[in-house]
C-alpha positions as CSV (number, residue, x, y, z in Angstrom):
1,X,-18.6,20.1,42.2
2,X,-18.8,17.9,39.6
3,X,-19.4,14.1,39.7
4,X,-17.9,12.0,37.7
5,X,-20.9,9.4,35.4
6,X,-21.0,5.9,35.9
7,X,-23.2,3.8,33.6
8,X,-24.5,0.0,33.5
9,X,-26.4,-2.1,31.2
10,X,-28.3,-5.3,32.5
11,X,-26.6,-8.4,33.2
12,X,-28.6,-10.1,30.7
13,X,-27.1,-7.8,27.8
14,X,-23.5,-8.2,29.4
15,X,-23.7,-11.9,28.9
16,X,-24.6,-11.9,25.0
17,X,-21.8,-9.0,24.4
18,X,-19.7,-11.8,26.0
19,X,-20.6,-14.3,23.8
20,X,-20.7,-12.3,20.3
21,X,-17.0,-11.6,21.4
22,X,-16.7,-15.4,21.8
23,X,-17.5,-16.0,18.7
24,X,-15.1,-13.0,17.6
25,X,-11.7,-13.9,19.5
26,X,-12.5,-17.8,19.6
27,X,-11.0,-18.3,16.0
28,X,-8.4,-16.1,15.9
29,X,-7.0,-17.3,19.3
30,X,-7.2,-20.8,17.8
31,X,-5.2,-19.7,14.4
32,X,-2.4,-18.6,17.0
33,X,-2.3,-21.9,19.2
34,X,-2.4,-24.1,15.7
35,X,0.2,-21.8,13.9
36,X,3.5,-23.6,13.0
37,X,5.7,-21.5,15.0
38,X,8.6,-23.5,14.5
39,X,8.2,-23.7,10.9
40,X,7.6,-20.0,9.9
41,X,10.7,-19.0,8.9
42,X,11.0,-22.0,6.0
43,X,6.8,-22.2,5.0
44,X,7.4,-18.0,4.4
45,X,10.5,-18.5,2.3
46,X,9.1,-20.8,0.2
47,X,9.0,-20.2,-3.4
48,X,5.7,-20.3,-4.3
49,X,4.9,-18.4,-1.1
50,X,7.3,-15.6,-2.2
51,X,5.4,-15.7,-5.2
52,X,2.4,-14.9,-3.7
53,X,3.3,-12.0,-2.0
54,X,4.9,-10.4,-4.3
55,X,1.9,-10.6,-6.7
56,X,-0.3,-9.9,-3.4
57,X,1.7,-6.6,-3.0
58,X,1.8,-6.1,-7.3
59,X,-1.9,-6.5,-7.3
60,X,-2.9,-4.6,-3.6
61,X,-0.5,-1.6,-4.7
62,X,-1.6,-1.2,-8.2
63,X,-5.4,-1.3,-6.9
64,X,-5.1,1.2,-4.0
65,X,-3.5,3.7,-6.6
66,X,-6.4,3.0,-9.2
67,X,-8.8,3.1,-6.4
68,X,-7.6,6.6,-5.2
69,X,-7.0,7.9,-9.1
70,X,-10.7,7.3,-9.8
71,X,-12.1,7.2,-6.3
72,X,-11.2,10.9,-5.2
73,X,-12.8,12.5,-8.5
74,X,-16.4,10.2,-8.1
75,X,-16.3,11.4,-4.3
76,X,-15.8,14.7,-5.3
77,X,-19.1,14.2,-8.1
78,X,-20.9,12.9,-5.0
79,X,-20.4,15.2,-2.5
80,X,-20.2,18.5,-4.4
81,X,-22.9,18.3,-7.6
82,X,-26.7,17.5,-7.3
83,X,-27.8,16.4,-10.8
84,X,-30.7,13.5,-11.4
85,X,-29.5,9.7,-11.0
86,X,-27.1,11.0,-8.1
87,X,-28.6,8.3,-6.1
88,X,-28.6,6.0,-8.9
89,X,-24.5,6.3,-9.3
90,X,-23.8,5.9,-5.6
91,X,-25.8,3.0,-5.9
92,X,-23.6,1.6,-8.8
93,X,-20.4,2.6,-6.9
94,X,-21.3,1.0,-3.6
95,X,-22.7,-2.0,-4.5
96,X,-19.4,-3.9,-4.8
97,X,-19.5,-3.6,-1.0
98,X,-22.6,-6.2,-0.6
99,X,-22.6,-8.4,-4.1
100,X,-20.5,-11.3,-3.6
101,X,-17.2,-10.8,-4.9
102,X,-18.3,-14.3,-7.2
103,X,-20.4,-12.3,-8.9
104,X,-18.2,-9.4,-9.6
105,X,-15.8,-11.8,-11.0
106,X,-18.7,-13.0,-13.1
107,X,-20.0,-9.8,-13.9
108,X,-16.3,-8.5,-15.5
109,X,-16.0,-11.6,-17.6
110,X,-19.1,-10.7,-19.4
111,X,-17.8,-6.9,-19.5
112,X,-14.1,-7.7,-20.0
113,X,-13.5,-11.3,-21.0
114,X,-12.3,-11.9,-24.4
115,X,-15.8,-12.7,-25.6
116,X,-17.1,-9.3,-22.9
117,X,-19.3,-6.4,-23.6
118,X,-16.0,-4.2,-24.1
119,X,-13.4,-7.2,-24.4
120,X,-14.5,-8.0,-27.9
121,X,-15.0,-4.2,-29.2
122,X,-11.7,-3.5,-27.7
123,X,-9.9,-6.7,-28.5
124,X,-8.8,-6.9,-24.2
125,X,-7.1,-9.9,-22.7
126,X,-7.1,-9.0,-19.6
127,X,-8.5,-12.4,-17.7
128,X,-6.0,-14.9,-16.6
129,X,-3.3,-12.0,-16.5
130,X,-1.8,-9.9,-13.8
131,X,-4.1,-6.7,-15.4
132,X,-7.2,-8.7,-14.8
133,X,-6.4,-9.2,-11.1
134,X,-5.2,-5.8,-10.5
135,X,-8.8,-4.9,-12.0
136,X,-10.9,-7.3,-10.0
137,X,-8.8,-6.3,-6.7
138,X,-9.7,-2.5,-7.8
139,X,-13.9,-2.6,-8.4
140,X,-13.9,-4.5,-4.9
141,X,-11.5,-2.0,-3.1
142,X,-12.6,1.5,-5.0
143,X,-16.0,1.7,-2.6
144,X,-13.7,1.9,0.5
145,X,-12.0,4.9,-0.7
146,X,-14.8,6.7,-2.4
147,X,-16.8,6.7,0.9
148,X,-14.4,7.8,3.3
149,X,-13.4,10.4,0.9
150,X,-17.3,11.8,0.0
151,X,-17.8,11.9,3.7
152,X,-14.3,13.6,4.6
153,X,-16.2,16.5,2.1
154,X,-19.2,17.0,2.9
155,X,-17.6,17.9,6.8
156,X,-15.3,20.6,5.6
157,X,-16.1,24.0,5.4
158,X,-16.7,25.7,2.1
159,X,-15.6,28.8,3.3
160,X,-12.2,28.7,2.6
161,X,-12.9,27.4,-0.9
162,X,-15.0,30.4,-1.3
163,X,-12.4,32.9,0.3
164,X,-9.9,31.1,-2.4
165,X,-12.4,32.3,-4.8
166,X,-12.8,35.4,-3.7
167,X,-9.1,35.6,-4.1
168,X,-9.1,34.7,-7.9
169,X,-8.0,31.0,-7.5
170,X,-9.7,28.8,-10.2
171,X,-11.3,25.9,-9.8
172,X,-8.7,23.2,-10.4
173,X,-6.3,25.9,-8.3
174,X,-8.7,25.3,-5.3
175,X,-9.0,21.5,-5.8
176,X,-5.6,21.0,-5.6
177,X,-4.3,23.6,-3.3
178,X,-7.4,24.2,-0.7
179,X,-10.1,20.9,-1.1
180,X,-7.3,18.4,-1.5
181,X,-4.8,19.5,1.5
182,X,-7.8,19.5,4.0
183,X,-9.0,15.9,3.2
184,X,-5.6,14.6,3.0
185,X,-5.8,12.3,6.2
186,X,-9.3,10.8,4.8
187,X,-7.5,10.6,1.3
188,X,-4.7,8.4,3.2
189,X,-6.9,6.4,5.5
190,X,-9.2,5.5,2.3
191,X,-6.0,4.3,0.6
192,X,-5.2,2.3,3.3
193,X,-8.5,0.3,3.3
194,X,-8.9,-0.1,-0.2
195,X,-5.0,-1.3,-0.6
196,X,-6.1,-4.3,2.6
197,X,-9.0,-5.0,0.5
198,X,-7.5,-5.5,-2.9
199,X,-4.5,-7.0,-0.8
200,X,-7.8,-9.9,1.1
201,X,-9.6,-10.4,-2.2
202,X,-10.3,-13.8,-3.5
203,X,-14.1,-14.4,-5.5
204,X,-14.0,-11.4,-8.0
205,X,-10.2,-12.4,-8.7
206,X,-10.3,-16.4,-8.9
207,X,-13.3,-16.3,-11.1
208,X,-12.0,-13.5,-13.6
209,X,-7.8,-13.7,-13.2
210,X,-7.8,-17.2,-12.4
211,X,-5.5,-19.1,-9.7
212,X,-2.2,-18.9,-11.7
213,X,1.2,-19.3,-9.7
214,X,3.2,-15.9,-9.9
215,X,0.8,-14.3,-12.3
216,X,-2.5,-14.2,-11.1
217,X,-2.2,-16.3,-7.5
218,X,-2.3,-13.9,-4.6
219,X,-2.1,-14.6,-0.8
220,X,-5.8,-15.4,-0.2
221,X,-5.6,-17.7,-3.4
222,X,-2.4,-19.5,-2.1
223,X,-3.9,-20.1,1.2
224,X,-6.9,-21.5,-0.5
225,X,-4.6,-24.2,-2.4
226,X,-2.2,-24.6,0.8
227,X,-5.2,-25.9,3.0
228,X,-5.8,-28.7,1.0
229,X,-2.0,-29.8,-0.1
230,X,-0.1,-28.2,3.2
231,X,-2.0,-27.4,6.1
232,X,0.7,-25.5,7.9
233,X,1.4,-23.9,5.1
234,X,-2.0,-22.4,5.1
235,X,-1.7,-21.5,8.7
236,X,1.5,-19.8,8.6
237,X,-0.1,-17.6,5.5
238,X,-3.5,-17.0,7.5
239,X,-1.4,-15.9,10.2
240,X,0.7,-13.6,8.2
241,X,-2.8,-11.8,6.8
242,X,-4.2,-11.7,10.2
243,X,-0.9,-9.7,11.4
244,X,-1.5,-7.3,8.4
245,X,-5.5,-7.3,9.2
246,X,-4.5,-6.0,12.9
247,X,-1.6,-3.7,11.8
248,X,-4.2,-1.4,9.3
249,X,-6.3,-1.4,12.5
250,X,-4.4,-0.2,14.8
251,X,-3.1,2.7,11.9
252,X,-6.2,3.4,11.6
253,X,-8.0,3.7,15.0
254,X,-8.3,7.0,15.1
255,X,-10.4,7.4,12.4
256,X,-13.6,5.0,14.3
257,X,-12.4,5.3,18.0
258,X,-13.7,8.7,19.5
259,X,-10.9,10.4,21.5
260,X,-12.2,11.6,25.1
């Protein structure tokens, strides 16, 4: 007979949980209360608001597909080859995830501004444009996607990349028709983070695209702007990332949430 395990923690530890989840919920129960409810239906059809999206979806889109282009080939460097300065080009791949997006933005005008490291070989204008933000959105985002996919490979077995072998399949043959069908769901769920990070960028894309209305201004940018001019305006658009924040959660719970 088996009996069933109960566990506790101390009080003490119960109450800061409590709080840290406080601090958590606290906000985003006070976006809801403050949101015009009444109002949603006009501040979302506005025209500059309409704008925003549809640059928000131009620019998230556009980065999630760049991100997964080059993301799944550097995971595939990462996880499969052991050369010298391995550690060195994760480094340089991750390290959009903890440098302020500010200095990204920074960092690209000296690579890809007009007057850039590249821009002026190359002859680029690509700050102040739609390219530019679709760029900024896709250094941020690309990290997402390159992790989950490295760590999607170094879990599957190589065993039926070697029996593919065995069988006379090439290289590119197994990539494509062994490697890439078995990471397919971390493939997707990497897609899906980079695309609601390009899609919540702000730093790397106001400082190197600029804030310009149906070019270049996105939904974070807008609600940046609408905060000082329209407060409800801003509210409405927080709530309306917040909804998209919650529904990538919730597709994606199964990849954090263990299943009993």
């Amino acid at each position: 007979m088996s009996r069933r395990r109960t566990s506790s923690i101390p009080p003490a530890i119960g109450v800061i949980a409590a709080l840290g989840l406080a601090l958590l919920v606290v906000p985003l129960i006070a976006l809801l209360v403050a949101a015009p409810w009444s109002g949603l239906i006009d501040l979302f059809t506005d025209r500059d608001t309409v704008d925003a999206v549809r640059v928000s979806l131009i620019v998230s889109i556009s980065a999630a597909i760049l991100s997964t282009l080059f993301g799944v080939p550097i995971a595939f460097v990462l996880a499969r080859l052991n050369f010298r300065g391995k550690s060195l080009l994760r480094t340089v791949v991750t390290v959009p995830l903890v440098l302020p997006p500010v200095v990204t933005g920074v960092a690209m005008l000296y690579g890809f501004g007009r007057r850039g490291l590249i821009g002026r070989t190359l002859g680029l204008q690509l700050p102040f444009t739609t390219v530019g933000a679709v760029l900024a959105a896709t250094i941020v985002a690309m990290p997402f996607l390159v992790l989950s996919v490295e760590g999607a490979l170094r879990n599957t077995d190589p065993r039926f990349e070697q029996m593919a072998a065995s069988l006379g399949a090439r290289p590119l043959a197994r990539w494509a028709k062994v490697t890439l069908p078995m990471i397919r769901p971390s493939i997707l769920s990497g897609m899906v983070l980079a695309w609601a990070r390009a899609l919540g960028e702000f730093g790397a894309t106001i400082t190197f695209a600029g804030n310009l209305p149906g070019v270049t201004q996105t939904l974070p940018l807008k609600i940046s702007v609408a905060f000082e001019q329209d407060p409800d305006q801003a509210l409405a658009l927080s709530l309306l990332m917040l909804v998209v924040a919650l529904a990538v959660l919730v597709a994606l719970r199964d990849r954090w949430v263990p299943r009993r």
